[in-house]
N, C-alpha and C positions, 0 to 999 in steps of 0.2 A: 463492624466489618460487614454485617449479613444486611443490613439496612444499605451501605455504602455499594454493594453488587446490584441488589435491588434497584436503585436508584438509576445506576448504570446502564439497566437492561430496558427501566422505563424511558429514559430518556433518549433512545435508540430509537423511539415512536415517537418523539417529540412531542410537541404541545398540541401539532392537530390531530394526532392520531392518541388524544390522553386519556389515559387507564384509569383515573379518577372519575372522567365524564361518561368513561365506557364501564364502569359498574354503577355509575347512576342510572345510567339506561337502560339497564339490567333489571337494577331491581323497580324502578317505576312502571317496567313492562311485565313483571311478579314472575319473571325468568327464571328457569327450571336450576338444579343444581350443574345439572349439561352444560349449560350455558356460559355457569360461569366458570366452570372447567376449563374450557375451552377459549375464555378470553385466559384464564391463567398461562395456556400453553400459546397461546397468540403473544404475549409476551414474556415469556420462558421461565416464569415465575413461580413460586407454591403456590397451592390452591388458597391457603395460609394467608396470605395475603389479602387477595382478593376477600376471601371471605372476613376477613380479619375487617377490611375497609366494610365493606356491606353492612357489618351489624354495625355499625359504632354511632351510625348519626341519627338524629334526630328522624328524618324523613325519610328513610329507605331501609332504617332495620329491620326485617322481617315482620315484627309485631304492632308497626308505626306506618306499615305501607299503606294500607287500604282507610285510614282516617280520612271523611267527608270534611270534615271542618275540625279547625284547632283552635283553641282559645290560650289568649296569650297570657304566662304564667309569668312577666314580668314583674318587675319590684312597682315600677309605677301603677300601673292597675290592681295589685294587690292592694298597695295601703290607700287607695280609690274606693275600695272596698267593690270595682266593678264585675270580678270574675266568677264570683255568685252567681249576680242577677241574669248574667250570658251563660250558662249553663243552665239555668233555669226555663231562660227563654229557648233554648237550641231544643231540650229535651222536649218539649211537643213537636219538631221538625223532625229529630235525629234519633235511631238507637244511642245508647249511651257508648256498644261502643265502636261507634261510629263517630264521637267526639275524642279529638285527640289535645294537646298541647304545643303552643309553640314559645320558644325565648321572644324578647321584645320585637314588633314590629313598627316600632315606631310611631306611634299613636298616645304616645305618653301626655301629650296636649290634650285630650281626648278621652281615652282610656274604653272601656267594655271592646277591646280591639281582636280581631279576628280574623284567620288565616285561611281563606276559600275560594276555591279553585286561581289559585294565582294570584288573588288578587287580596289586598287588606284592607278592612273596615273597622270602624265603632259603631256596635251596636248598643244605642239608646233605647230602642223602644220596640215594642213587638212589631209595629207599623212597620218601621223601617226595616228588621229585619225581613218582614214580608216580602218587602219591596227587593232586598238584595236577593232572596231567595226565587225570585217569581222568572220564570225561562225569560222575561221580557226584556231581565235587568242590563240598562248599558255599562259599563266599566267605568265611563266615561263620567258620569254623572256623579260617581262616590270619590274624585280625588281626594287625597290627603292633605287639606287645609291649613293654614294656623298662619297665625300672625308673624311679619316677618319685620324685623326693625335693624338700624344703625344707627351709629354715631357719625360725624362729619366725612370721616374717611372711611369708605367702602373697598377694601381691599377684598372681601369676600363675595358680598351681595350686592357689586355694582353691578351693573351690566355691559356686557363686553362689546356693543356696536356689532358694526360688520367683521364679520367672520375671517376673513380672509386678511384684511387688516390687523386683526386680533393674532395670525398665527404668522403675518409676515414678520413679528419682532423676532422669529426662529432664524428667518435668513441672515440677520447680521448677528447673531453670536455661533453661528456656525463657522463663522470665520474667524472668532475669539472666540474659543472653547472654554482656554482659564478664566475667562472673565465669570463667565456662569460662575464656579466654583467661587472665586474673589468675592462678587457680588452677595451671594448667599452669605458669606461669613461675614461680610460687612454689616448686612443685617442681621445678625444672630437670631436668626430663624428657628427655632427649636420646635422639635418634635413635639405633633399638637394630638400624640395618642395617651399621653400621660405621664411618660418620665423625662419629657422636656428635653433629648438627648440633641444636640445642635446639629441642624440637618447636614450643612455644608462638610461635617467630617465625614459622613458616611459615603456622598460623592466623591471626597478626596481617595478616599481609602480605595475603593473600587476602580476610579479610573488609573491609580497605581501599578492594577496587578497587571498582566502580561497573560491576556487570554481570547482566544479567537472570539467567545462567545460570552459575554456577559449580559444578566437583564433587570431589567426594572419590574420593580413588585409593587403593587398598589394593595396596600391590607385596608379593603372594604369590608372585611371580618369582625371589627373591633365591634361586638355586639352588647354595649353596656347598657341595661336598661335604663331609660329614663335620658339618654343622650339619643336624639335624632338630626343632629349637626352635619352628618356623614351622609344621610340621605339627602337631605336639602338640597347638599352640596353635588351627589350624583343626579337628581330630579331636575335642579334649575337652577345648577352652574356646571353642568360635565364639560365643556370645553376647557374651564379655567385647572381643573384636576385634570384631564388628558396632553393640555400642554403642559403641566406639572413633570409629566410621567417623560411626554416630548425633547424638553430640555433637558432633564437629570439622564438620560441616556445619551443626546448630544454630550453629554460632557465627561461620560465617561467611557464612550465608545461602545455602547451599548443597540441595537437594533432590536428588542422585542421587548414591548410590557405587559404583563400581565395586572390585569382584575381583577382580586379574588373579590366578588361581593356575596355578601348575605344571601341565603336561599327566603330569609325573613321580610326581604327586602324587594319583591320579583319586580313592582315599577321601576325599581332601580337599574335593576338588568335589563329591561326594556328601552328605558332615555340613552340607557351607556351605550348598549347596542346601537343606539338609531344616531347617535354623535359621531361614534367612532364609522358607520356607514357611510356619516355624508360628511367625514376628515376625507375617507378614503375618496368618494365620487369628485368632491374638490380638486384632491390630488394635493391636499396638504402638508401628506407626513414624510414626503421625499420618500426612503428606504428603510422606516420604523415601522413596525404590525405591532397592532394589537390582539390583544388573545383575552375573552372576557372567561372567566373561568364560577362558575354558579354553586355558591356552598351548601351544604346539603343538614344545616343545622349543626351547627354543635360553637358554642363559644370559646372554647379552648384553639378554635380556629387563628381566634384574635391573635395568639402569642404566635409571633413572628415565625419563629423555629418549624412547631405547630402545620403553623398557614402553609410551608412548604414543602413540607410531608406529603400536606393533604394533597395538594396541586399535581404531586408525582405519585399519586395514588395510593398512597403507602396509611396505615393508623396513621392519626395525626396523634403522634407522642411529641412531647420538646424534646429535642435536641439538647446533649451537654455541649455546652461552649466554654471554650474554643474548642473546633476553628468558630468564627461569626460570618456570618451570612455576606458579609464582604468579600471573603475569602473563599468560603464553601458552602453559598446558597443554593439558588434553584438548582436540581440536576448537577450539584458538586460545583455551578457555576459563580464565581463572584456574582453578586449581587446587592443592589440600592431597594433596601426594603423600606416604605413610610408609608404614613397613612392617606389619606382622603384630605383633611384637611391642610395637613403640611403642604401635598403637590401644589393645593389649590393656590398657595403666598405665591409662589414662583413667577409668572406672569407679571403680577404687580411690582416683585422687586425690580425685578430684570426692566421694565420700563421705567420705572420710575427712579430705580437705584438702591441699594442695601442702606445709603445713608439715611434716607427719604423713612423708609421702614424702622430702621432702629431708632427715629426720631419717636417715634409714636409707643406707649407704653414707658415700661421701665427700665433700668438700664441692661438688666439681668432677664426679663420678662418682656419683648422688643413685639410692636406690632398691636395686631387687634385679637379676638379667638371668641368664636361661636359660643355663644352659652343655649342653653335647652331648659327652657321652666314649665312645669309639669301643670296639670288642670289645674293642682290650689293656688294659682293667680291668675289674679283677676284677666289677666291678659298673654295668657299661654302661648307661648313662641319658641322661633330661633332668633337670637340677638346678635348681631356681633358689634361687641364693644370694645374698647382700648383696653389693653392690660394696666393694670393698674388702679382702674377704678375701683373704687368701694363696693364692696357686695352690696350694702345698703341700697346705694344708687342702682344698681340691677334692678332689685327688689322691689322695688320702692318706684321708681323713675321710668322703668320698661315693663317688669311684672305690672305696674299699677297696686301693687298689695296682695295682699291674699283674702283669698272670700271663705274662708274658714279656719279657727283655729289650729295652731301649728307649733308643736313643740320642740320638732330637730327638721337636718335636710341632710339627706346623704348627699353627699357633691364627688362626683367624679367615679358613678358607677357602684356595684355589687364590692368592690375593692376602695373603693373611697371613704373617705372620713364621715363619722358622724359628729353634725356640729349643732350644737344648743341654740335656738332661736336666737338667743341671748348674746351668744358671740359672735352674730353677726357684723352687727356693728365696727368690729374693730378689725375685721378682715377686710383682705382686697383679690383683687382676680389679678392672679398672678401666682408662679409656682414658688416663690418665696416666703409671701405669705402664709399663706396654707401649711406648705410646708412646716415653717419653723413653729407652728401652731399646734403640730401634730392632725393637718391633713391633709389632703390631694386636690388638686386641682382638676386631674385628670381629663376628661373631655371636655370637664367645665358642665355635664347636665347635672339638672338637680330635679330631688326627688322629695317632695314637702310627707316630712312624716305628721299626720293630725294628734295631736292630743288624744287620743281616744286610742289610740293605736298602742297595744303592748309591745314594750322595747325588746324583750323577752322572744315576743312571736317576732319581730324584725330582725333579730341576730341570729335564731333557730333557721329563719328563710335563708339569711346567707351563705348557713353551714349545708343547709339543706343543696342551696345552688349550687356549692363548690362540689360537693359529694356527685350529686349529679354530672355535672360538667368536667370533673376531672377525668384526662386523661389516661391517669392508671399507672403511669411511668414510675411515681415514685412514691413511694407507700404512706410519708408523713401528709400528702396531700389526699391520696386514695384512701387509707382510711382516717387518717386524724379529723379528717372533716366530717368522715360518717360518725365516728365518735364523739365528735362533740354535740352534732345532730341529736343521737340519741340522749344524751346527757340531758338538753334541752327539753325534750320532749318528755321526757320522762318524771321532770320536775314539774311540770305543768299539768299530768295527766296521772300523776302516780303520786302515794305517799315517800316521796323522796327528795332528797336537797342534795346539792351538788357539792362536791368537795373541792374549793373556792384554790385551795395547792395545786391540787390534780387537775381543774379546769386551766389554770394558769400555767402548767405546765405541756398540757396537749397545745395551748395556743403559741405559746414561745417552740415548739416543735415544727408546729405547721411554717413558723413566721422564719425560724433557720434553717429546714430542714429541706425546704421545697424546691422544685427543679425552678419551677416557675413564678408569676408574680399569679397565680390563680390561688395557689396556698399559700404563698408567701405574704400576700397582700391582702387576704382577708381576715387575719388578726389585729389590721390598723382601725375596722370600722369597731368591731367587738371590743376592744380594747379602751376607746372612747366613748364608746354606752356605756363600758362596768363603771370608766371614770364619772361620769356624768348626771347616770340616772342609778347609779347605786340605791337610792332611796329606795326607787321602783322595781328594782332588782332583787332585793335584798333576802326577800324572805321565799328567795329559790335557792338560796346557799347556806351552807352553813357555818353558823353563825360563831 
């Protein structure tokens, strides 16, 4: 109920007067306690709150403010083995602590990646760092590179012609509403942020309800290391994700979308900003705004619930459901929550047709989906291929192979499966697949673990992540994760071995136990290590 008042008094300032962007400004300006007093009573709220939001993210906590440069603490750069040699290289530039950390930014093709003033790089060499550090440096000059490929049909990474042509296909389903809806189920469109849910119900369900005010949520939040499919698609295709956001609110009666993106991600915020600019000088979005809303670190962003907390300035805890964000989203309002790449299919259905799309893929698995392959191949990219292909074929056919030995891939993020070189082969891209295999599809990035790499330190990392990144809301996530953490580390660093019940037991806790899929879902990667590489495992348990 105290969250649900809350909620009520923020959204009384609506989106452009938002109490999330007005304590980010707060503390990036190292803003007194006064201050933020006084936005509390600007919004009639406990000071509680406010300060409550303040400490919690990544980039404005009081002890994370004043960081010069961050280096990124993702999974991919980890087993890179890059985030060493970039602390190595910063510390002749930087006090140490004047070095901070950031979650992934995208640079997973790349790796020694780094978060300064604004802007993201890979730092390779002291040269180059020189060069970014030198007052001369253009921005312009370090974009973020990597190899972009397809298969026959570009429903993602084609390119969209003239502009105006591209958003006249709005004018004629604004006079068939149902059909959007129709359309979307005919292609069984499913949600491409990792639990595959079919888009088209979430439009149905929301244009149902009976409310002056409904809105469309774009989650650019979904922060999983080693997936950079989400930025590609904000950097150099935001028109085809903004008519995404365009139509799903055409159809549910909806006038306002919101953007939540990454604070990891700021080119992103800059392309989406400059789209949505010249939608508007166009004059193309009739009577829909957008509202670009800039995250301020923390991955638990990703989880839906989460995302809309944060937005209405409030901790971003999950939410128990029901009610669902259909019913009682943003500011208590229905709400069409999806991701980046889901909005981006819309366009191409709606032209071409839901049958057109569910042709392609498999019958369950309908369409194409971004895949992300990390530096150990040979040809690091974003791909977007048909569902249904053979992983092999990814690997093999678009990776071009791998240029160093590789004994697992976590696929589909810090909460995705870990799968044995070995079983590659008999896997496909597709949520099916995976699935009945015991793993995730998820964003579809993948993160090549080397041979060299202990399995041991790659499961301690995950528990380590979840412990950090959790929320706090619900105590089998907030501390099960720190416990198993410690269990980890303490086998590796201590004369101790782990008691193989009681490990098995914290993980079946986290896996039932958890509000979210942050604890809920990272029992499935741990789970398939023990099975897997037991060998290598072995002699941290007892026996």
């Amino acid at each position: 109920m105290a969250n649900k008042n809350i909620r009520s008094l923020s959204s009384r300032k609506g989106l452009e007067n938002n109490l999330f962007e007005k304590i980010a400004e707060l503390s990036e300006k190292e803003a007194s306690q006064s201050d933020f007093h006084q936005l509390s009573k600007q919004f009639f709220i406990d000071d509680s709150v406010v300060f409550g939001t303040a400490s919690f993210y990544d980039f404005i906590k009081p002890d994370e403010r004043k960081k010069q440069i961050r280096v990124c603490n993702g999974t991919a750069c980890m087993v890179a083995g890059s985030q060493e040699k970039v602390q190595s290289m910063l510390s002749g530039h930087f006090d140490s602590k004047d070095i901070g950390h950031v979650a992934c930014v995208g640079h997973c093709h790349s790796n020694g990646a780094v978060l300064y003033k604004n802007h993201t790089y890979s730092i390779n060499s002291k040269e180059y760092l020189e060069k970014i550090l030198s007052p001369e440096n253009d921005k312009e000059e370090f974009e973020n590179t990597y190899h972009i490929g397809t298969n026959t049909t570009a429903v993602l990474t084609g390119a969209i012609g003239d502009l105006k042509d591209f958003f006249s296909l709005a004018q004629k389903y604004r006079l068939q509403r149902p059909a959007i809806i129709e359309e979307l189920k005919t292609s069984n469109l499913r949600g491409r942020g990792g639990a595959g849910f079919p888009f088209w119900f979430k439009l149905d369900a929301v244009s149902k309800e009976i409310n002056e005010q409904k809105y469309i949520v774009c989650n650019a939040d979904e922060g999983d290391p080693g997936a950079y499919s989400d930025m590609y698609l904000m950097e150099h295709q935001p028109y085809k994700v903004l008519f995404g956001m365009y139509l799903s609110g055409i159809s549910v009666g909806a006038d306002t979308g919101v953007v939540y993106i990454r604070g990891e991600y700021p080119q992103s915020v800059r392309v989406m900003e400059q789209a949505i600019s010249h939608l508007n000088e166009l004059q193309l979005l009739s009577d829909f705004k957008f509202k670009i809303i800039k995250g301020q670190g923390s991955y638990v962003c990703g989880e839906e619930t989460a995302l809309l907390n944060s937005i209405e300035g409030l901790r971003p805890e999950v939410r128990v459901r029901p009610p669902y964000p259909a019913q009682y989203g943003l500011f208590g309002k229905p709400t069409v929550l999806s991701n980046v790449e889901t909005f981006a299919n819309v366009h191409w259905i709606l032209d071409h047709g839901g049958k057109a799309f569910s042709s392609l893929g498999t019958q369950q698995s309908t369409g194409t989906k971004l895949v992300s392959l990390d530096s150990y191949f040979n040809r690091p990219g974003i791909y977007e291929i048909e569902m249904g292909t053979p992983l092999s074929v990814v690997f093999d056919e678009y990776g071009k192979g791998l240029n160093a030995p590789v004994k697992a891939f976590q696929i589909g993020g810090p909460l995705g499966g870990i799968i044995p070189l070995q079983n590659i082969k008999d896997l496909f891209l597709d949520f099916e697949s995976l699935n009945n295999a015991g793993f995730l599809l998820g964003h579809a990035s993948v993160v090549s673990i080397p041979e060299n790499f202990p399995m041991i330190q790659f499961i301690k990392h995950l528990l380590e992540f979840t412990a950090e990144e959790s929320c706090g809301k619900c105590y089998p996530c907030r501390i099960g994760s720190f416990r198993g953490y410690e269990m980890l580390e303490k086998a590796q660093n201590e004369n101790y071995k782990i008691d193989r019940q009681l490990f098995d037991d914290l993980i079946e806790t986290l896996e039932i136990g958890s509000l979210c899929a942050l604890g809920g879902g990272v029992p499935l990667p741990i789970k398939n290590t023990l099975k897997y590489f037991e060998p290598e495992l072995k002699s941290y348990f007892q026996s």
